[in-house]
C-alpha positions as CSV (number, residue, x, y, z in Angstrom):
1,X,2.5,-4.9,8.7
2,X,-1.1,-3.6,8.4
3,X,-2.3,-5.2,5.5
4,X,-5.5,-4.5,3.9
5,X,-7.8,-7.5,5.4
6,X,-8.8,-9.5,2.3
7,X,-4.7,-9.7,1.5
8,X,-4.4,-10.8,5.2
9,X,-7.0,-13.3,4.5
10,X,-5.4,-14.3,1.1
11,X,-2.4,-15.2,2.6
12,X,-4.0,-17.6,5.2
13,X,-5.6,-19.4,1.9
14,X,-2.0,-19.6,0.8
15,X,-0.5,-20.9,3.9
16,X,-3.4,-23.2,4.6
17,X,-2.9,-24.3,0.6
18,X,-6.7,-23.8,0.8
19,X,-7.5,-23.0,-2.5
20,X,-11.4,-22.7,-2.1
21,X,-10.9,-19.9,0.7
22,X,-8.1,-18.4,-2.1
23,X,-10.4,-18.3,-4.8
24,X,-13.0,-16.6,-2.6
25,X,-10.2,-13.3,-2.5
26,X,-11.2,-12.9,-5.6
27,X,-14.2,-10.6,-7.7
28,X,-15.7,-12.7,-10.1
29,X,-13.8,-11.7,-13.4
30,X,-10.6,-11.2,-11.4
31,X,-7.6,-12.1,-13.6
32,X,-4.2,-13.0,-12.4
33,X,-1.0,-12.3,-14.3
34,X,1.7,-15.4,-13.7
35,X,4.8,-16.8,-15.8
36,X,3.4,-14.7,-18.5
37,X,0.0,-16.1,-18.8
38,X,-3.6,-14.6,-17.8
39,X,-5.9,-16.5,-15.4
40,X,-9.4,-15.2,-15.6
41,X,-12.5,-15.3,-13.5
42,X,-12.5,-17.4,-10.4
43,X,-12.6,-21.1,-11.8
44,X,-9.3,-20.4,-13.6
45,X,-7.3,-18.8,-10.6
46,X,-8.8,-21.5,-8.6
47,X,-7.0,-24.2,-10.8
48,X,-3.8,-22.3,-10.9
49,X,-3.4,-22.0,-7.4
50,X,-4.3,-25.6,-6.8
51,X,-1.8,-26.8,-9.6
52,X,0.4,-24.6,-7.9
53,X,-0.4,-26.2,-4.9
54,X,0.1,-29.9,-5.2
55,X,3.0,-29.3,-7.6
56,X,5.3,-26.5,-5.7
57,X,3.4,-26.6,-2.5
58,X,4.6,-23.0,-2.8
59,X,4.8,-20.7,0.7
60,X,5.0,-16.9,1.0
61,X,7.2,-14.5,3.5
62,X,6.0,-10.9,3.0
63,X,9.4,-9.5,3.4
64,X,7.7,-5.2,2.0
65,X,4.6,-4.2,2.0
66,X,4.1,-0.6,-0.1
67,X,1.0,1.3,-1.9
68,X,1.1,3.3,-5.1
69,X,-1.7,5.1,-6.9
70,X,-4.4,2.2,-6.9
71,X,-1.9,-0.7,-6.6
72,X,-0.5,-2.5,-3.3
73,X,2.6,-4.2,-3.8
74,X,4.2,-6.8,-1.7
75,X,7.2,-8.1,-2.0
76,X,7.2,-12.0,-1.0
77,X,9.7,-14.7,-0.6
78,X,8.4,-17.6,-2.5
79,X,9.7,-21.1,-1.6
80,X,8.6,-24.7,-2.7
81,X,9.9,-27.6,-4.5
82,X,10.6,-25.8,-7.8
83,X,14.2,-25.0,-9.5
84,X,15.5,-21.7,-8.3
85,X,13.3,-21.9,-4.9
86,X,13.5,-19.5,-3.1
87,X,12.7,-16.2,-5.1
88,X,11.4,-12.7,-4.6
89,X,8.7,-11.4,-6.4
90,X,6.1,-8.7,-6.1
91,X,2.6,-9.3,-6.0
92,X,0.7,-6.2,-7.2
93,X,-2.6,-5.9,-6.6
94,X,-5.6,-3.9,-7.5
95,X,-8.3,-4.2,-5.0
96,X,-12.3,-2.8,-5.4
97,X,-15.3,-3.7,-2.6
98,X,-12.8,-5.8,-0.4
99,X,-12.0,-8.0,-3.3
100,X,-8.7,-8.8,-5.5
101,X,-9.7,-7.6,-8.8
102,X,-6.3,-7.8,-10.2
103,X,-3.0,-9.7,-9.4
104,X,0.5,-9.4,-11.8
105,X,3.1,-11.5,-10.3
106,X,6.2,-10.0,-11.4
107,X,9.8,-10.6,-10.2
């Protein structure tokens, strides 16, 4: 897949459960869109992914990759130590100056 390079570089944070180098994918007043709540600005994504982290220690397979309108949309296989692991869910992001300014996690 040729994925746009700050999503290539997001998904190393994920798989390196770096959470620093996953917050730095981010614009400033990003906001994320997870489990029906809204994570904004980078300190707040930062602690969700690291809650995320040492809870889940959640890990992504891109299994689709597509682009619509302003939106790129991967579908990922999410696996972890949570009920129901694994699951597929689409990550759609919205992406200005080589940052993520927008991610809705949807399933």
């Amino acid at each position: 897949m040729n994925l746009p390079i700050i999503l290539q570089e997001f998904l190393k944070a994920q798989e390196l459960f770096d959470s620093i180098s996953f917050t730095n994918c981010f614009s400033e007043h990003a906001s994320v869109f997870d489990e029906g709540k809204i994570y904004t600005g980078k300190e707040e994504i930062k602690q969700w992914n690291e809650k995320s982290n040492n809870e889940y220690k959640t890990l992504f397979e891109v299994k689709d990759f597509s682009m619509k309108d302003n939106t790129t949309v991967l579908k990922i296989n999410i696996s972890g130590s949570f009920d129901g692991s694994p699951v597929m869910l689409s990550f759609h992001f919205r992406i200005e100056n080589g940052l993520i300014t927008a991610l809705a996690i949807t399933e």
